[in-house]
N, C-alpha and C positions, 0 to 999 in steps of 0.2 A: 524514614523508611529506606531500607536499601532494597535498590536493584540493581542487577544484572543484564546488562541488555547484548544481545548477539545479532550481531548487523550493524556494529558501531560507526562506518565507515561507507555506508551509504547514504542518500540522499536523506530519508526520515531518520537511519541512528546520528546523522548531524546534527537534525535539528533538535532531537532526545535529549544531543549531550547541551545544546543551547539552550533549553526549555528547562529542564532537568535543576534546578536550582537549589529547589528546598528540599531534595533529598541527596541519599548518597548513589550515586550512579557509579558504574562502572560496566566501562563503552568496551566490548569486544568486534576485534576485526577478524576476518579469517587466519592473519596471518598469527592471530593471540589463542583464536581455539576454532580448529575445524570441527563443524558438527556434525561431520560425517562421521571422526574419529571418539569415537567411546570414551575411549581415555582422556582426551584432552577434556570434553564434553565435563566429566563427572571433578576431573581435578579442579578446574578453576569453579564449580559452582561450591565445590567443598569450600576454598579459599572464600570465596566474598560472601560464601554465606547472606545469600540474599532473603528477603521479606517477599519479592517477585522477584519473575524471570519474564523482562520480555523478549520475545523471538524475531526480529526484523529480518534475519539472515535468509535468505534464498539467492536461486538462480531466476532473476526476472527478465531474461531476454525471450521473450516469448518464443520469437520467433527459431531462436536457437535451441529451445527447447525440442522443438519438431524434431530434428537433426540429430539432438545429444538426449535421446529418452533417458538411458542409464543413468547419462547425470543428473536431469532435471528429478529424477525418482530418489537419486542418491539423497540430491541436495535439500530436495522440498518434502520427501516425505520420511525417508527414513532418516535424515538429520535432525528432523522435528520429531521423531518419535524419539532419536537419545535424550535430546534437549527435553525431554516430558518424561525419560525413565530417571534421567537423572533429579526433576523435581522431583518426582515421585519419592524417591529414594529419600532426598531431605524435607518433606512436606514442604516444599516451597510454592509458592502459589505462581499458576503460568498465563504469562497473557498471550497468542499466538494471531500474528500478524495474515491475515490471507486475504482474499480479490474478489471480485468479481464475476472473473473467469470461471467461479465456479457452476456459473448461470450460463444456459444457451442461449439467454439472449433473443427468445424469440416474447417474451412478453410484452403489452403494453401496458403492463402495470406496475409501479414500483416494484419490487422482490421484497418479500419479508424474509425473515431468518428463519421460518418455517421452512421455508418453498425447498421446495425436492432441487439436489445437486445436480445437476446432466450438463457435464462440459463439453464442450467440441475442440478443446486444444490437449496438448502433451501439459503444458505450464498447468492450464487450468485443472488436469488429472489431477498432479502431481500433490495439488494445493487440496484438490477436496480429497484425497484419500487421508489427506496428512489429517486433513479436519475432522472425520472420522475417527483414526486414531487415536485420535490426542483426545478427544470425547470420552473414550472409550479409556484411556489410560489412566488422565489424572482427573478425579473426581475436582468438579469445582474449575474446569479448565473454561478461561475466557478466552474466545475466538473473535477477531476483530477485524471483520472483513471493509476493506476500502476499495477504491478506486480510482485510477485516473490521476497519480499520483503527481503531483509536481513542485518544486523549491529550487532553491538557493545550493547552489556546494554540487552540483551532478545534471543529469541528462534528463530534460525532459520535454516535452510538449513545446509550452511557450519559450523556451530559450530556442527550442531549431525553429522555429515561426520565426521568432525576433530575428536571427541570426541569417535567414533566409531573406525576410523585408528588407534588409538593410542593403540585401544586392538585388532582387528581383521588383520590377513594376507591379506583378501581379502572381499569386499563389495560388492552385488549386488543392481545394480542401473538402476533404470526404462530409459529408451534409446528412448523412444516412445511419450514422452511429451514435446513440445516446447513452447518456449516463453523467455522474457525477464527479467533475473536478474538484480534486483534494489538496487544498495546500501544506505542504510537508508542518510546519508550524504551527496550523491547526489541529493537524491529527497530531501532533506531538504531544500536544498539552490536553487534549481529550483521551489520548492514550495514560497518559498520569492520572486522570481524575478519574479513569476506571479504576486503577489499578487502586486509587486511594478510598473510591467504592466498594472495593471489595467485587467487583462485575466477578459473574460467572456466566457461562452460558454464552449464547453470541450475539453479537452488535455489529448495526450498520454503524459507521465512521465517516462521513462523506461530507465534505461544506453543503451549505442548504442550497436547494433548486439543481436543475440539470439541463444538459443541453448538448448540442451535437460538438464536433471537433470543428466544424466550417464556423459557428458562433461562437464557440472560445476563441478560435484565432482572428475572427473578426474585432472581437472584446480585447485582446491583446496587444493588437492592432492598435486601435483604436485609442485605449487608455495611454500607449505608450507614445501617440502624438505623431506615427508613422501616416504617409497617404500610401501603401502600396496596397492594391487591390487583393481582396480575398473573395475570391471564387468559389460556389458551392458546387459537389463533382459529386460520384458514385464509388462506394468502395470498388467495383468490379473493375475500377480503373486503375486500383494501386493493388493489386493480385500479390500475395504474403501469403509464406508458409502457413503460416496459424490462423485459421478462421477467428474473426473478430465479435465477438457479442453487438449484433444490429442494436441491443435495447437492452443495458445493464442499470438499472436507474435504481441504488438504494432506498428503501424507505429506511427513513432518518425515527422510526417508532421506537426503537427496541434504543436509542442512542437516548430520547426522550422521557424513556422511564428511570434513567440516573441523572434525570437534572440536568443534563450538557445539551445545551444549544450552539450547533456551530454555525459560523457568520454565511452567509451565501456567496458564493461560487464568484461575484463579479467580485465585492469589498476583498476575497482572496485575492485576486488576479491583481487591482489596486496598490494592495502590503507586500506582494512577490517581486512588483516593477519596484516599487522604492525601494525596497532591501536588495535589491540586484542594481541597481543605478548607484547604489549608497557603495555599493562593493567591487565596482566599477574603479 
């Protein structure tokens, strides 16, 4: 099978092009095809002639989103809608990467892929209009909302925890925010097994179980054999542009009706330390 994947050069198109074996991949970075630009957009999917298109490509600094509306709208929705006219154009079948964020986050129940979008961030807009869109564009279009991202090769979570224990006694850590940590690796290869499903429609993608960000970094902690204390706080003491979803917690249902079971949240945390020690 060939795909196409745009976001080559981020944390999850890493781990894509790692994962990526028994098919033909070809990793785009922004510097290979802006998908803001039309043109570049429609040239290179003519060229590789893909089976799929996956979408990893956005602007994920949330917080910069606030600040950079134009862009975060450039990058995350009308990007995604060239990258969906241009499947369109060649029947090519689109898998489209998106968050969370599209949930306010005031639930206490998992979120199904029913559940009505109502974001409270610029990112999280940018991500559900694009959702809509692309719904609306390419017939058969799968949506593959994750969260809580974290790997090997880029910026995440447990590397600034690690990187912080290693000088600090003690860290405080927000205790009040749930949801589902995703190791890039994981979603890599549950991203191919849709795409080799045939998935249409949309899917939660998230490691099994959930939990706050003061429990991850305690579990981080913890596996990585560090003694520096982890502290549980209140978001209202780390004040950020972009309101944060209190309660984003995937149900792993819709991930369940294609056969993919992904591993739980700590066994990630576990294969993230070894493959980052190993790369050490």
């Amino acid at each position: 099978m060939r795909i196409t994947l745009f976001g080559g050069t981020g944390l999850l198109g890493k781990a894509l092009v790692r994962e990526c074996r028994n098919d033909e991949l070809t990793a785009l970075g922004s510097k290979d095809a802006d998908i803001r630009d039309v043109a570049q957009v429609e040239r290179v999917v003519k060229q590789t002639s893909p089976h799929w298109i996956i979408l990893a490509a956005a602007y994920t600094d949330v917080d910069g989103c606030e600040t950079n509306r134009d862009l975060a709208f450039a990058v995350n929705t009308q990007g995604a809608v060239n990258v969906a006219e241009a499947a369109k154009k060649l029947g090519t079948r689109l898998l489209f990467v998106s968050t969370d964020y599209v949930f306010e986050g005031t639930s206490n129940q998992p979120y199904q892929t029913t559940d009505r979008r109502n974001p409270r961030s610029v990112y999280g807009e940018s991500k559900a209009q694009a959702e809509a869109k692309l719904s609306e564009l390419v017939a058969g279009c799968c949506i593959a909302r994750t969260s809580w991202l974290f790997g090997n090769g880029g910026k995440c979570f447990p590397d600034t925890i690690l990187k912080l224990a290693a000088t600090r006694p003690a860290l405080d850590v927000v205790n009040d925010q749930r949801g589902c940590p995703t190791y890039s690796v994981d979603l890599a290869r549950a991203l191919i097994e849709l795409c080799h499903a045939g998935a249409r429609g949309t899917v939660h993608v998230t490691n099994r179980g959930d939990c706050t960000w003061y429990e991850l970094a305690r579990q981080v902690v913890s596996t990585a054999g560090l003694s520096t204390e982890i502290r549980p706080t209140t978001t209202d003491k780390f004040p950020r542009p972009a309101p944060r979803p209190a309660y984003s917690v995937l149900s792993p249902r819709s991930l369940d009706q294609y056969g993919i079971t992904m591993p739980d949240w700590q066994n990630a945390v576990e294969r993230y330390l070894a493959e980052r020690q190993a790369s050490l």
